[in-house]
LOTORKE-938419 format. One record per residue: y negated, z, x of N, C-alpha, C, O, CB in turn. Coordinates in nm, 3 decimals. Glycine has a CB too. Example, Ala and Ser with C-alpha at 12.3 -4.5 7.8 and 13.67 -1.06 7.14 Angstrom:
BEGIN
+---------+---------+---------+---------+---------+---------+---------+---------+---------+---------+---------+---------+---------+---------+---------+
|     npy |     npz |     npx |    capy |    capz |    capx |     cpy |     cpz |     cpx |     opy |     opz |     opx |    cbpy |    cbpz |    cbpx |
+---------+---------+---------+---------+---------+---------+---------+---------+---------+---------+---------+---------+---------+---------+---------+
|   0.569 |   0.780 |   1.319 |   0.450 |   0.780 |   1.230 |   0.330 |   0.780 |   1.320 |   0.332 |   0.846 |   1.424 |   0.447 |   0.905 |   1.131 |
|   0.225 |   0.708 |   1.285 |   0.106 |   0.714 |   1.367 |  -0.003 |   0.787 |   1.290 |  -0.114 |   0.804 |   1.341 |   0.060 |   0.572 |   1.408 |
+---------+---------+---------+---------+---------+---------+---------+---------+---------+---------+---------+---------+---------+---------+---------+
This chain:
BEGIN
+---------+---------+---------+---------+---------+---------+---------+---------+---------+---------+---------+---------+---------+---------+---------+
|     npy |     npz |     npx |    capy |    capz |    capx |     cpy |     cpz |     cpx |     opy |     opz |     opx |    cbpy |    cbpz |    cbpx |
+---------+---------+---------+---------+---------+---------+---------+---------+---------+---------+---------+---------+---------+---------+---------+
|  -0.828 |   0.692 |  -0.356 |  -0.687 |   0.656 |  -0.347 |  -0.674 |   0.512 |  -0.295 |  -0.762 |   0.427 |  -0.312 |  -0.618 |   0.671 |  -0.485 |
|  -0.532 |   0.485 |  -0.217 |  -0.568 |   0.372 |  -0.177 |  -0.532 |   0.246 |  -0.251 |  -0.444 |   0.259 |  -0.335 |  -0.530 |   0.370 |  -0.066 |
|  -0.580 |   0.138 |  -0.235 |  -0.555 |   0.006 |  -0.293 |  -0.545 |  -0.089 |  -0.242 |  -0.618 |  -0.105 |  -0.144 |  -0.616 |  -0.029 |  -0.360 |
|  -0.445 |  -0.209 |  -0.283 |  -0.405 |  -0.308 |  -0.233 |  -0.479 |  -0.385 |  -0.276 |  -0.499 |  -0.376 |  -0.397 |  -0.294 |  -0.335 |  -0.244 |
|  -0.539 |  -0.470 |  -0.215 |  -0.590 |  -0.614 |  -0.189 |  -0.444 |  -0.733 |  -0.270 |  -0.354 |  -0.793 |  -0.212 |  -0.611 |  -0.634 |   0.027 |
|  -0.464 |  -0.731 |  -0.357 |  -0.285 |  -0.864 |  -0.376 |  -0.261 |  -0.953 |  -0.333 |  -0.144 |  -0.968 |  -0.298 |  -0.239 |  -0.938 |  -0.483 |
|  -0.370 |  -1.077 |  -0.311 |  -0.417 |  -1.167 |  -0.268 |  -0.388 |  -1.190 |  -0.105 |  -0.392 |  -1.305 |  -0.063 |  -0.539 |  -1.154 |  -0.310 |
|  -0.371 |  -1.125 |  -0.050 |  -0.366 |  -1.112 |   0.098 |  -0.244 |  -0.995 |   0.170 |  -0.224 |  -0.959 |   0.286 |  -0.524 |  -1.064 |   0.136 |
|  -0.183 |  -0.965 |   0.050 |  -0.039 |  -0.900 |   0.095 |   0.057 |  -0.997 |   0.114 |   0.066 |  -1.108 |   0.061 |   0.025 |  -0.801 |  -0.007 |
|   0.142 |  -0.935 |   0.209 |   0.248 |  -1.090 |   0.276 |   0.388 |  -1.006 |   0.233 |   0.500 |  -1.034 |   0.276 |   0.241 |  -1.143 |   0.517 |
|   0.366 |  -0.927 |   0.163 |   0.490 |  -0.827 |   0.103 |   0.607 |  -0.782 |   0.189 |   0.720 |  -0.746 |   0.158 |   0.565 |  -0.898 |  -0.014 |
|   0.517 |  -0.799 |   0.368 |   0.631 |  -0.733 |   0.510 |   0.707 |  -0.583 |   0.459 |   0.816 |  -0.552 |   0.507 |   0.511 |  -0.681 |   0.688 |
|   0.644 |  -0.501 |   0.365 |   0.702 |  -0.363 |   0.311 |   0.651 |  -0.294 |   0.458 |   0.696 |  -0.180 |   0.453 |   0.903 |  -0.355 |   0.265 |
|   0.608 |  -0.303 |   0.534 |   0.563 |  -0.195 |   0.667 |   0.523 |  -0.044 |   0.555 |   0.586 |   0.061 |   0.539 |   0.373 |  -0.275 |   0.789 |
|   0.422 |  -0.081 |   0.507 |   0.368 |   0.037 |   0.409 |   0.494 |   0.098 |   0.346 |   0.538 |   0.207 |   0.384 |   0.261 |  -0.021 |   0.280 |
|   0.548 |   0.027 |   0.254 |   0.684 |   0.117 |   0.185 |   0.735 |   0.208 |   0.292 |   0.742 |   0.323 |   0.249 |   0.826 |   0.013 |   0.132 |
|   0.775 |   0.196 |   0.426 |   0.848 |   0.247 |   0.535 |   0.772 |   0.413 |   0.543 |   0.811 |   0.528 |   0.520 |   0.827 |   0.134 |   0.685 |
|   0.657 |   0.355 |   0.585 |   0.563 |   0.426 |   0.635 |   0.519 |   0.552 |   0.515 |   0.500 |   0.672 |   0.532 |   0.446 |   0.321 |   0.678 |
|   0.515 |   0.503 |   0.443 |   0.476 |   0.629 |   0.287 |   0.553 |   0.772 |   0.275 |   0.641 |   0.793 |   0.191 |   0.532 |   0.551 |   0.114 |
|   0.521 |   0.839 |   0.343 |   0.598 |   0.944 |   0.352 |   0.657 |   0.983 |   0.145 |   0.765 |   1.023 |   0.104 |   0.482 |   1.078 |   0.450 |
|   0.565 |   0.957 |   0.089 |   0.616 |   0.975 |  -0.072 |   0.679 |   0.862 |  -0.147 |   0.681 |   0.843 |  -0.269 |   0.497 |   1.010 |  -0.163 |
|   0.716 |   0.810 |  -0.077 |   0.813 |   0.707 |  -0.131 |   0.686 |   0.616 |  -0.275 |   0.720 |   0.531 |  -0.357 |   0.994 |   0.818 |  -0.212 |
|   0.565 |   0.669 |  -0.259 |   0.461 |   0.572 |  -0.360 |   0.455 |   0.480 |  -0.349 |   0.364 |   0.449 |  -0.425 |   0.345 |   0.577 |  -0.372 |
|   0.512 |   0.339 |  -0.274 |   0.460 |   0.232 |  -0.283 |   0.624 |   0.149 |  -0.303 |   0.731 |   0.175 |  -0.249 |   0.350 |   0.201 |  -0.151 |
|   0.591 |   0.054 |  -0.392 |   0.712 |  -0.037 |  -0.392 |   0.633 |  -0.206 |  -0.401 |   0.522 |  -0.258 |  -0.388 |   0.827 |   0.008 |  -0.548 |
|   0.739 |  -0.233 |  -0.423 |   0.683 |  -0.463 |  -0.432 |   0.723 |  -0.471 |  -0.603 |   0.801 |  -0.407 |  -0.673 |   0.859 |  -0.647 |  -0.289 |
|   0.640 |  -0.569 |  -0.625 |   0.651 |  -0.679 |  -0.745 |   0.735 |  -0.719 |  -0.733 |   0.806 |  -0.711 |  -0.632 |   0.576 |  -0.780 |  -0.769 |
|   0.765 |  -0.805 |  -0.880 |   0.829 |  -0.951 |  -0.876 |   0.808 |  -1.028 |  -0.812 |   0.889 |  -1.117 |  -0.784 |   0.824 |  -1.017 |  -0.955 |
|   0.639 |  -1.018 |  -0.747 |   0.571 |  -1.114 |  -0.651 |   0.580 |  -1.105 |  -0.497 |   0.522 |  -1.188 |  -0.427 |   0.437 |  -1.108 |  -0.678 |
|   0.658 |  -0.997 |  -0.440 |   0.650 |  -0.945 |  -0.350 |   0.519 |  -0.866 |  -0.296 |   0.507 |  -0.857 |  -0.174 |   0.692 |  -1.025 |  -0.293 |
|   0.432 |  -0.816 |  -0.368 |   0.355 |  -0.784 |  -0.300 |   0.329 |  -0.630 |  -0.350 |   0.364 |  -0.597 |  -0.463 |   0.254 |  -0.882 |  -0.298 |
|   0.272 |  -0.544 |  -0.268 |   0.265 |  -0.399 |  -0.271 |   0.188 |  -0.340 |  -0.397 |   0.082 |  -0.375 |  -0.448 |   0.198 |  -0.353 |  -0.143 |
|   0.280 |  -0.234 |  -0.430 |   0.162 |  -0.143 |  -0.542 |   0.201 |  -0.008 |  -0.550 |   0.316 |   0.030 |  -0.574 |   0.157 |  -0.197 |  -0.715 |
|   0.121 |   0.049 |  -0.534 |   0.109 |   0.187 |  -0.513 |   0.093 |   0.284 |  -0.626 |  -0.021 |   0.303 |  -0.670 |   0.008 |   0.204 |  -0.433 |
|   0.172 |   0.332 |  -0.666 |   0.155 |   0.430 |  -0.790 |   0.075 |   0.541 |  -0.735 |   0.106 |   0.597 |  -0.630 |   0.301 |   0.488 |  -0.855 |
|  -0.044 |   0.579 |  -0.818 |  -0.143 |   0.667 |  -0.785 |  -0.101 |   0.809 |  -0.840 |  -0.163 |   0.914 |  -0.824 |  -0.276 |   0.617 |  -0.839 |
|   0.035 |   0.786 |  -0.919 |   0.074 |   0.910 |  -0.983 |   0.156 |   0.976 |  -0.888 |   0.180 |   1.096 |  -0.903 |   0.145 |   0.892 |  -1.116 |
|   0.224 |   0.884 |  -0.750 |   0.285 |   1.009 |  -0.678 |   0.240 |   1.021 |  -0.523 |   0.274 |   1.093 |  -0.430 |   0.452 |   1.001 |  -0.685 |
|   0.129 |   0.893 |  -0.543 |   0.036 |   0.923 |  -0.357 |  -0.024 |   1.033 |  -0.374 |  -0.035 |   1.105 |  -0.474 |  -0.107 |   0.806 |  -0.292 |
|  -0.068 |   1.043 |  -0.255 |  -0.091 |   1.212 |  -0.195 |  -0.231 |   1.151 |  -0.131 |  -0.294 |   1.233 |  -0.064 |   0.057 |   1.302 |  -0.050 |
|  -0.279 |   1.040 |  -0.139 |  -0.389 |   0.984 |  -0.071 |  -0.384 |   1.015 |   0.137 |  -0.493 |   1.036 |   0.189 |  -0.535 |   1.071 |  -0.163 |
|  -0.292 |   1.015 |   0.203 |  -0.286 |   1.075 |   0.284 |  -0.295 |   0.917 |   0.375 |  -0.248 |   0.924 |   0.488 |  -0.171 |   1.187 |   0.278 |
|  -0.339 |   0.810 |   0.343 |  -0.382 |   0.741 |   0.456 |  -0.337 |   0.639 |   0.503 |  -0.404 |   0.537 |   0.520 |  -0.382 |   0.798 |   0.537 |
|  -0.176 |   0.658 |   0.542 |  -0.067 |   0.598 |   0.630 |  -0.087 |   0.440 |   0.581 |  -0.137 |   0.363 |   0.663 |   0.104 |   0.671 |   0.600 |
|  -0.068 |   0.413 |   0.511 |  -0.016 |   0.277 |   0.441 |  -0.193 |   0.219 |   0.499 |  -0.203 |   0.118 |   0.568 |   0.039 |   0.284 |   0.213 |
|  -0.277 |   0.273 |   0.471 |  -0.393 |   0.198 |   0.526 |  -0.420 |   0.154 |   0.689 |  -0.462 |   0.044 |   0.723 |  -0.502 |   0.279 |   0.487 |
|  -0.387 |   0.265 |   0.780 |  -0.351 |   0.271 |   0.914 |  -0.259 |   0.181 |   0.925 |  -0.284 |   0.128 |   1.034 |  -0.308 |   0.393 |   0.962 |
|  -0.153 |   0.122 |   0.873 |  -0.035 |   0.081 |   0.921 |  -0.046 |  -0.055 |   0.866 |   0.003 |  -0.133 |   0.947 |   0.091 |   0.165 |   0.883 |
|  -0.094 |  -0.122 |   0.750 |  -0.084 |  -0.261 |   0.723 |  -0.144 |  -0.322 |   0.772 |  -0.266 |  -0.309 |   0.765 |  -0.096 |  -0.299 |   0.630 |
|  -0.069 |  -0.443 |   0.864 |  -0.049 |  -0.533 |   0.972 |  -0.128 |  -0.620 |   0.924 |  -0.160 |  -0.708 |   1.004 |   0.086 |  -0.582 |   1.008 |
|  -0.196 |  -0.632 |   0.761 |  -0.257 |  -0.731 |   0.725 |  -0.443 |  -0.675 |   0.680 |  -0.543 |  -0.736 |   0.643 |  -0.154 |  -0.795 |   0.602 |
|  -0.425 |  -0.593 |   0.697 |  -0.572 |  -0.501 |   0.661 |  -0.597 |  -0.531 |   0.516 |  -0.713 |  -0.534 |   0.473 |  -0.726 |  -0.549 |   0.758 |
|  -0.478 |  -0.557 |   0.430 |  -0.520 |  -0.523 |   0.258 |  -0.520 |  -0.372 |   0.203 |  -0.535 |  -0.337 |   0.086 |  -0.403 |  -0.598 |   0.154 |
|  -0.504 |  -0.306 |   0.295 |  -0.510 |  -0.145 |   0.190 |  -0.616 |  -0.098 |   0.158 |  -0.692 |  -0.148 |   0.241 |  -0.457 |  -0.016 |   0.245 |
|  -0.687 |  -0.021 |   0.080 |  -0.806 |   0.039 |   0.146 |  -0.805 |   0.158 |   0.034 |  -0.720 |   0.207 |  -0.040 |  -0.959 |  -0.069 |   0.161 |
|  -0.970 |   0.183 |   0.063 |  -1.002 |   0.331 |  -0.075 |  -1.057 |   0.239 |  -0.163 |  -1.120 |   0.138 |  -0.130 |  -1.140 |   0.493 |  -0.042 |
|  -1.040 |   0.266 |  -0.245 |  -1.148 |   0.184 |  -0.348 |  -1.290 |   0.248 |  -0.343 |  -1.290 |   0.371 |  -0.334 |  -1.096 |   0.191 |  -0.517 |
|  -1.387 |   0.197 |  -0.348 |  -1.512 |   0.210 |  -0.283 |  -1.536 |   0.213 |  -0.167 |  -1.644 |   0.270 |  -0.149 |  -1.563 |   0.292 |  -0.310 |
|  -1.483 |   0.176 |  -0.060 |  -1.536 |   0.137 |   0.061 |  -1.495 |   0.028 |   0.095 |  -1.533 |  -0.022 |   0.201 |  -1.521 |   0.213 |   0.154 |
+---------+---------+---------+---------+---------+---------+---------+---------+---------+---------+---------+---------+---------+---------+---------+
């Protein structure tokens, strides 16, 4: 499933757009988090952040 890097999110929301399941929203901090209870693991948000913080966890 994928995961945000926090540290290196600039909280642009590109990913929120892009999430076809509406799984990802911002902090208080602005920065991205992805509820693993309604991703579908399907990718997008990793392809699409302009900042290369998404990833799988383990790779």
């Amino acid at each position: 499933m994928p995961t945000v890097r926090q540290e290196g999110c600039s909280g642009c929301g590109v990913c929120m757009f892009y999430c076809p399941e509406e799984a990802i929203s911002m902090n208080d901090n602005r920065v991205a988090e992805i509820d693993q209870n309604i991703c579908i693991d399907c990718g997008k948000c990793i392809e699409i952040c302009p900042r290369g913080v998404i990833f799988r966890a383990g790779e």
